[in-house]
Biotite code that builds the C-alpha atoms (Angstrom):
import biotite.structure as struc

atoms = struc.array([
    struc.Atom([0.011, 8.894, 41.514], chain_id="A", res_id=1, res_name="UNK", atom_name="CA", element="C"),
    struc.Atom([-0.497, 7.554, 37.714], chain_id="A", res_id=2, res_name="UNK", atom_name="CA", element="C"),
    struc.Atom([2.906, 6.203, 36.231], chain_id="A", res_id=3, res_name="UNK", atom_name="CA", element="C"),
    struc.Atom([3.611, 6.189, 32.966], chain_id="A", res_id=4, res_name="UNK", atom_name="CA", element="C"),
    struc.Atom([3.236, 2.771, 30.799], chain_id="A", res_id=5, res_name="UNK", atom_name="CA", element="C"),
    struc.Atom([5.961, 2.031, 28.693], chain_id="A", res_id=6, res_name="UNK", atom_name="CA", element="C"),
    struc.Atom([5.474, 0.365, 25.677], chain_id="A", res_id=7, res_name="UNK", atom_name="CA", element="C"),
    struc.Atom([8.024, -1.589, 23.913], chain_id="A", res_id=8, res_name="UNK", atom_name="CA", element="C"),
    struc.Atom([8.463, -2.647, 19.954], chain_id="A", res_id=9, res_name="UNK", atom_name="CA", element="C"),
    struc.Atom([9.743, -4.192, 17.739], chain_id="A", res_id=10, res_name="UNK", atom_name="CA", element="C"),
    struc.Atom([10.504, -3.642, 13.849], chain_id="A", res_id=11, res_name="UNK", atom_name="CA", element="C"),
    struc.Atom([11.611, -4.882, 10.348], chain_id="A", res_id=12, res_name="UNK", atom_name="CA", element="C"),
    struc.Atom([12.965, -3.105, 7.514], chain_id="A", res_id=13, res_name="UNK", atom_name="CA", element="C"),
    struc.Atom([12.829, -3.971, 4.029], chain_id="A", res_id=14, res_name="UNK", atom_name="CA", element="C"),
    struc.Atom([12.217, -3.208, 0.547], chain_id="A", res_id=15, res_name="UNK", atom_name="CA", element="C"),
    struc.Atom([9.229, -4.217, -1.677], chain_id="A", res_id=16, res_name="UNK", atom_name="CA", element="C"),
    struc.Atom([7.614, -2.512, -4.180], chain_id="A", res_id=17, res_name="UNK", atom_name="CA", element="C"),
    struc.Atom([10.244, 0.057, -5.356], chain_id="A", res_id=18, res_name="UNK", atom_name="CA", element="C"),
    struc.Atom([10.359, 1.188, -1.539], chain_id="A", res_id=19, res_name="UNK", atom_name="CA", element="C"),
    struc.Atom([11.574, 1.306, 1.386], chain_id="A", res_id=20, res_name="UNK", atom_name="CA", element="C"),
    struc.Atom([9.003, -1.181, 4.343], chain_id="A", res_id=21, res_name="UNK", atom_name="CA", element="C"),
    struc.Atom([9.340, -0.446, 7.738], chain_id="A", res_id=22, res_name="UNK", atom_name="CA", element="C"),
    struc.Atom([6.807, -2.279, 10.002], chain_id="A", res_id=23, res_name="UNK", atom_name="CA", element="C"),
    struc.Atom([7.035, -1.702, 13.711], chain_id="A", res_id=24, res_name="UNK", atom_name="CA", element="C"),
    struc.Atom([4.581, -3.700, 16.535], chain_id="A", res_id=25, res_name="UNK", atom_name="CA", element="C"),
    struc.Atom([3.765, -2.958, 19.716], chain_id="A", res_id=26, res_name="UNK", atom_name="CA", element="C"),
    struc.Atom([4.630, -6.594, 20.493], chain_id="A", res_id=27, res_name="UNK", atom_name="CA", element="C"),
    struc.Atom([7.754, -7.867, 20.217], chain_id="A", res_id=28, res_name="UNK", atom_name="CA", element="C"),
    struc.Atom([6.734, -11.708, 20.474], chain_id="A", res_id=29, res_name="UNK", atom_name="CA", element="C"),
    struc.Atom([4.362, -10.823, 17.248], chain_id="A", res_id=30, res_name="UNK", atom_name="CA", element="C"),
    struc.Atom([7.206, -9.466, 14.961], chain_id="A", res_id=31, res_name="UNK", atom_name="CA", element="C"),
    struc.Atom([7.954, -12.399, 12.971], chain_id="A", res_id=32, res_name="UNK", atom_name="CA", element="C"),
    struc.Atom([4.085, -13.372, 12.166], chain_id="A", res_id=33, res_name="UNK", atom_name="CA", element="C"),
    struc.Atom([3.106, -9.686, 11.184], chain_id="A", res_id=34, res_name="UNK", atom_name="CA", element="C"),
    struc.Atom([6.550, -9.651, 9.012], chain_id="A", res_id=35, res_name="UNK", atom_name="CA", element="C"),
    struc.Atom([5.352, -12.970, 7.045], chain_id="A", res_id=36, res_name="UNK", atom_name="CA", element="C"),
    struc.Atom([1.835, -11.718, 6.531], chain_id="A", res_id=37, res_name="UNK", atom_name="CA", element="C"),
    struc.Atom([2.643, -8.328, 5.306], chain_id="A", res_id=38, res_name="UNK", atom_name="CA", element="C"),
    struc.Atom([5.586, -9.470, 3.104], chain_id="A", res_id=39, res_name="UNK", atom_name="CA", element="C"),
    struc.Atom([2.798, -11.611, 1.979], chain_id="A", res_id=40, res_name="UNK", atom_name="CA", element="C"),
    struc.Atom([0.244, -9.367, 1.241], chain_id="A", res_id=41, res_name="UNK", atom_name="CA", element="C"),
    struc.Atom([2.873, -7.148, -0.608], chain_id="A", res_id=42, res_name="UNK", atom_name="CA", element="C"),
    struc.Atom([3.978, -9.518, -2.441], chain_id="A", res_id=43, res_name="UNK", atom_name="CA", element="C"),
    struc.Atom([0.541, -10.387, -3.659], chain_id="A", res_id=44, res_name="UNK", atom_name="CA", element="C"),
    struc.Atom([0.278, -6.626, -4.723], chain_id="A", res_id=45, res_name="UNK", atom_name="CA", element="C"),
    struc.Atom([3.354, -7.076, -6.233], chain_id="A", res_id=46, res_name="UNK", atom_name="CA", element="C"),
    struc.Atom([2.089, -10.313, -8.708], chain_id="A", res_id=47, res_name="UNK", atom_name="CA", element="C"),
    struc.Atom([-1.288, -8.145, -9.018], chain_id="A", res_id=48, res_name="UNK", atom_name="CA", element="C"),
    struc.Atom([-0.414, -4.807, -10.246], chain_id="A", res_id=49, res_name="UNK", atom_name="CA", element="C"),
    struc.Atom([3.296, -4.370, -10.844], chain_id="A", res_id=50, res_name="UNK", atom_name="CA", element="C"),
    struc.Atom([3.735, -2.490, -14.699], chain_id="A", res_id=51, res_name="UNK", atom_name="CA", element="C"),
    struc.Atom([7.822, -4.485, -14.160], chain_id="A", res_id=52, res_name="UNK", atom_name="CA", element="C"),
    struc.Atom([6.823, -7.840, -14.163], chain_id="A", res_id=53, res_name="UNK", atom_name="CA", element="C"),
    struc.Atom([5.550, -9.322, -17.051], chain_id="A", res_id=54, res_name="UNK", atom_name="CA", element="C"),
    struc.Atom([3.645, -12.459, -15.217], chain_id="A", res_id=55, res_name="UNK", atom_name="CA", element="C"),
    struc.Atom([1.725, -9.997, -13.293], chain_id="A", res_id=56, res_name="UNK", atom_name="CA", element="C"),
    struc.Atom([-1.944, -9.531, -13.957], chain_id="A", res_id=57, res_name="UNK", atom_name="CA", element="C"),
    struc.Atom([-1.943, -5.327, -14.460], chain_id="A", res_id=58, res_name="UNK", atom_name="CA", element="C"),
    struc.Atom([0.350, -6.082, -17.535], chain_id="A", res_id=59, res_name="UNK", atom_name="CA", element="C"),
    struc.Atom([-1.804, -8.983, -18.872], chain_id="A", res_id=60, res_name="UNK", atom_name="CA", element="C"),
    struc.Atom([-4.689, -6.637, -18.486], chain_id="A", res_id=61, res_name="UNK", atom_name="CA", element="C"),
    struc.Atom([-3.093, -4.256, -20.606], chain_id="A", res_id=62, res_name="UNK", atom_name="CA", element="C"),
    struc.Atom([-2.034, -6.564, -22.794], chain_id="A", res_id=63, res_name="UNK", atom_name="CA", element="C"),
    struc.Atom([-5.292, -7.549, -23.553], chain_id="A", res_id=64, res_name="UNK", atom_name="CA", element="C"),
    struc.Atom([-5.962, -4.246, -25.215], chain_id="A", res_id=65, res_name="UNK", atom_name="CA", element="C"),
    struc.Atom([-10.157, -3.529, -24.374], chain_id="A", res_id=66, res_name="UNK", atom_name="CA", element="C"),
    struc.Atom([-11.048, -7.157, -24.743], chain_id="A", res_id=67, res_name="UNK", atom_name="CA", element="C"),
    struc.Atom([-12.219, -8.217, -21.603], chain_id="A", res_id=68, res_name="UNK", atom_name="CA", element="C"),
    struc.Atom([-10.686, -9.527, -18.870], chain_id="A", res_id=69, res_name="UNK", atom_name="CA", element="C"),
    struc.Atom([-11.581, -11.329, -15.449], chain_id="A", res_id=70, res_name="UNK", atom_name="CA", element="C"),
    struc.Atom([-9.002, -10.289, -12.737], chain_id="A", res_id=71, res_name="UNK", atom_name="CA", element="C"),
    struc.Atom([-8.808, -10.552, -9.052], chain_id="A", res_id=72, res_name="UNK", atom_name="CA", element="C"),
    struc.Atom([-10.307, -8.472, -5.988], chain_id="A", res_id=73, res_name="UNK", atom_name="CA", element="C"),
    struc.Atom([-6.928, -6.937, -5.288], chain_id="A", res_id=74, res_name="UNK", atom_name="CA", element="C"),
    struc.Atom([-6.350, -6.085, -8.807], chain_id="A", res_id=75, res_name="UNK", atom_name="CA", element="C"),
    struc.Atom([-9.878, -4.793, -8.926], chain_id="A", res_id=76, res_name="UNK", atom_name="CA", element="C"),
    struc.Atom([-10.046, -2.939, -5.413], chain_id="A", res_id=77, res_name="UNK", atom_name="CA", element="C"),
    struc.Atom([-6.383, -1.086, -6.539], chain_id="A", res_id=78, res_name="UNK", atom_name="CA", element="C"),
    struc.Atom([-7.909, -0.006, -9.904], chain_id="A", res_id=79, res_name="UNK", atom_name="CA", element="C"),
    struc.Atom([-10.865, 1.398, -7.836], chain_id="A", res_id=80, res_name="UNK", atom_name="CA", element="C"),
    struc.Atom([-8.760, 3.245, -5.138], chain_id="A", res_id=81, res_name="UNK", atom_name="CA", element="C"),
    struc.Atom([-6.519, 4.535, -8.340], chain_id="A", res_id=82, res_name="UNK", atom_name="CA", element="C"),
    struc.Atom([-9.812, 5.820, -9.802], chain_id="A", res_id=83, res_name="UNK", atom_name="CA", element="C"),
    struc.Atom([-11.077, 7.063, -6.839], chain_id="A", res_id=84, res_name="UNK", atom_name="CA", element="C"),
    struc.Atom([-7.899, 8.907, -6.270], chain_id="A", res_id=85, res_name="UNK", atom_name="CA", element="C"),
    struc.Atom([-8.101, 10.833, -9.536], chain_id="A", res_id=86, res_name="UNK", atom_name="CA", element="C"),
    struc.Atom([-11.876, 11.956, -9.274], chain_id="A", res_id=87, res_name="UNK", atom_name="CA", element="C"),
    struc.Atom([-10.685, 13.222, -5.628], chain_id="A", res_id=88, res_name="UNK", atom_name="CA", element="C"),
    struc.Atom([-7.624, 15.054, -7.154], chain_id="A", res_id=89, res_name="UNK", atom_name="CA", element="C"),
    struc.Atom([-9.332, 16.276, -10.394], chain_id="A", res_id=90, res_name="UNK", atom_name="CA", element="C"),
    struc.Atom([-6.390, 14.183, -12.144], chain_id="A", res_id=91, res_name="UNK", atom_name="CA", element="C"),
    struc.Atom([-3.440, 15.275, -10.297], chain_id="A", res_id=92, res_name="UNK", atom_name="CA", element="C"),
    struc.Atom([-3.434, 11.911, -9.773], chain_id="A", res_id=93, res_name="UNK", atom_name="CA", element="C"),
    struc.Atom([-3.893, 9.731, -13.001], chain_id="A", res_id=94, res_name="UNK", atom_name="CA", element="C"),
    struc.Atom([-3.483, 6.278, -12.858], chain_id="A", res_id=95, res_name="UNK", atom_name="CA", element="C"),
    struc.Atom([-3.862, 5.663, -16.744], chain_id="A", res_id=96, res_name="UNK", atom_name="CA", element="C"),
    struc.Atom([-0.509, 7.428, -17.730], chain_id="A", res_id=97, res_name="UNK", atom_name="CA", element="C"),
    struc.Atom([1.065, 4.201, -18.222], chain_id="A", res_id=98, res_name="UNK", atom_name="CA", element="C"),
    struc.Atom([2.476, 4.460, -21.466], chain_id="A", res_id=99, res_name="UNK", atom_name="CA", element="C"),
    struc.Atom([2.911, 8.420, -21.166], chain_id="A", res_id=100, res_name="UNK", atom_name="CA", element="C"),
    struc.Atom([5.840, 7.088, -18.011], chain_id="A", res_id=101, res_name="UNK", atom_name="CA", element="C"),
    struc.Atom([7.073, 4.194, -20.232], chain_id="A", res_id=102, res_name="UNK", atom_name="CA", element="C"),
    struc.Atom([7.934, 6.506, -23.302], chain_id="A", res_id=103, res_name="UNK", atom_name="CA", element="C"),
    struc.Atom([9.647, 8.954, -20.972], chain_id="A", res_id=104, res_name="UNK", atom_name="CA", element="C"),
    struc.Atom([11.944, 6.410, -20.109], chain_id="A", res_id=105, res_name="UNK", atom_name="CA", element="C"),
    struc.Atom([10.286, 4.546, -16.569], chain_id="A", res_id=106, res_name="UNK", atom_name="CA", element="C"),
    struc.Atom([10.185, 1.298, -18.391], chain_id="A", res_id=107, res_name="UNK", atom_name="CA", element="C"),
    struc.Atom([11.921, -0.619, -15.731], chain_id="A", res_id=108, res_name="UNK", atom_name="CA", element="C"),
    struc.Atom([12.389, -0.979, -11.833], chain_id="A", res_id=109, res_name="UNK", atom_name="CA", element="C"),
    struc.Atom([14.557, 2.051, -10.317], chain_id="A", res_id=110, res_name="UNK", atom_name="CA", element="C"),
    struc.Atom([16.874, -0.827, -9.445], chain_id="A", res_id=111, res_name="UNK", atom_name="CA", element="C"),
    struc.Atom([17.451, -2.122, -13.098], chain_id="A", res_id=112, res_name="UNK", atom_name="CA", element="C"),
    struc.Atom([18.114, 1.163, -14.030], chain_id="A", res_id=113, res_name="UNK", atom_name="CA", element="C"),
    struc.Atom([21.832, 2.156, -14.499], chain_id="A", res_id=114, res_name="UNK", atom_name="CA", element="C"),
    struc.Atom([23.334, 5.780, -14.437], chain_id="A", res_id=115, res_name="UNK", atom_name="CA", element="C"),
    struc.Atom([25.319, 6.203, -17.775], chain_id="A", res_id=116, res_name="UNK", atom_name="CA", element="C"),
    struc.Atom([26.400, 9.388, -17.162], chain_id="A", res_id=117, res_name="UNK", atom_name="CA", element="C"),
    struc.Atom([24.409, 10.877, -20.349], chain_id="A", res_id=118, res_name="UNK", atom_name="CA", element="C"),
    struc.Atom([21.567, 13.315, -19.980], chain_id="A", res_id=119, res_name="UNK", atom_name="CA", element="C"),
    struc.Atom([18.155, 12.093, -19.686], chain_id="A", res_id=120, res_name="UNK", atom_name="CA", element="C"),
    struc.Atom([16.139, 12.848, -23.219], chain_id="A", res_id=121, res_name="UNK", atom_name="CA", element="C"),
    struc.Atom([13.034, 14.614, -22.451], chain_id="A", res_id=122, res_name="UNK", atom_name="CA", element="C"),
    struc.Atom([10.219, 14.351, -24.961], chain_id="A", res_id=123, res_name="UNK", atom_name="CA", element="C"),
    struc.Atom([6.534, 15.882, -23.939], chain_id="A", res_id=124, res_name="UNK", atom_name="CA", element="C"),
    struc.Atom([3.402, 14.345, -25.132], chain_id="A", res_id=125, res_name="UNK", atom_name="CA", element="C"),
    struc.Atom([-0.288, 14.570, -23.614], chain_id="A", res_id=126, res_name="UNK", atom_name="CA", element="C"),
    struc.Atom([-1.436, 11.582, -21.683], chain_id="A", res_id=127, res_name="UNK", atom_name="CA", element="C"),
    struc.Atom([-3.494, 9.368, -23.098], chain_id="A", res_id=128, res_name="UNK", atom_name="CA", element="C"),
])
């Protein structure tokens, strides 16, 4: 007669990124060293390739406009997987509509971003 294991977890919930984290182990007594490595990590992602923060490295690569610019393997590996994503999505996804977002009016952090009341201006222009 086979009985049935039962496996217990444990989660965390928080937000990084703009989102919503939720990471759940299958080990309780591991919960608070996998929390502190991935909050890590994220926040590394964060510093890398965040368009909000001005000290991050995506904006000082953009900043540099075409000269060249050494940056690090996560900053390189996410441009890559961004790349990758549009050749696999002929362009539905497109990571270099940057400035196309900002002059619709994503300029800022969803949580920086206060309702006014007013309707949202809509103005269309190609991507770059």
């Amino acid at each position: 007669m086979a009985t049935a294991t039962r496996r217990t977890t444990a989660a965390a919930d928080w937000r990084a990124l703009g989102t919503g984290v939720r990471l759940v182990t299958t080990d309780p007594a591991l919960l608070d060293s996998c929390n502190l490595l991935l909050a890590r990590h994220l926040a590394e992602v964060d510093a890398a390739c965040s368009r909000f923060r001005q000290d991050s490295e995506l904006v000082a690569l953009d900043q540099a406009r075409g000269r060249p610019v050494r940056v690090s393997p996560l900053l390189a590996e996410a441009l890559a997987v961004a790349l990758r994503a549009a050749a696999a999505t002929d362009g539905a996804v497109d990571p270099t509509v940057g400035s196309a977002i900002g002059a619709l009016g994503y300029a800022r952090d969803f949580q920086l971003v206060q309702d006014d009341g007013h309707p949202i201006r809509l103005t269309v222009r190609p991507p770059p």
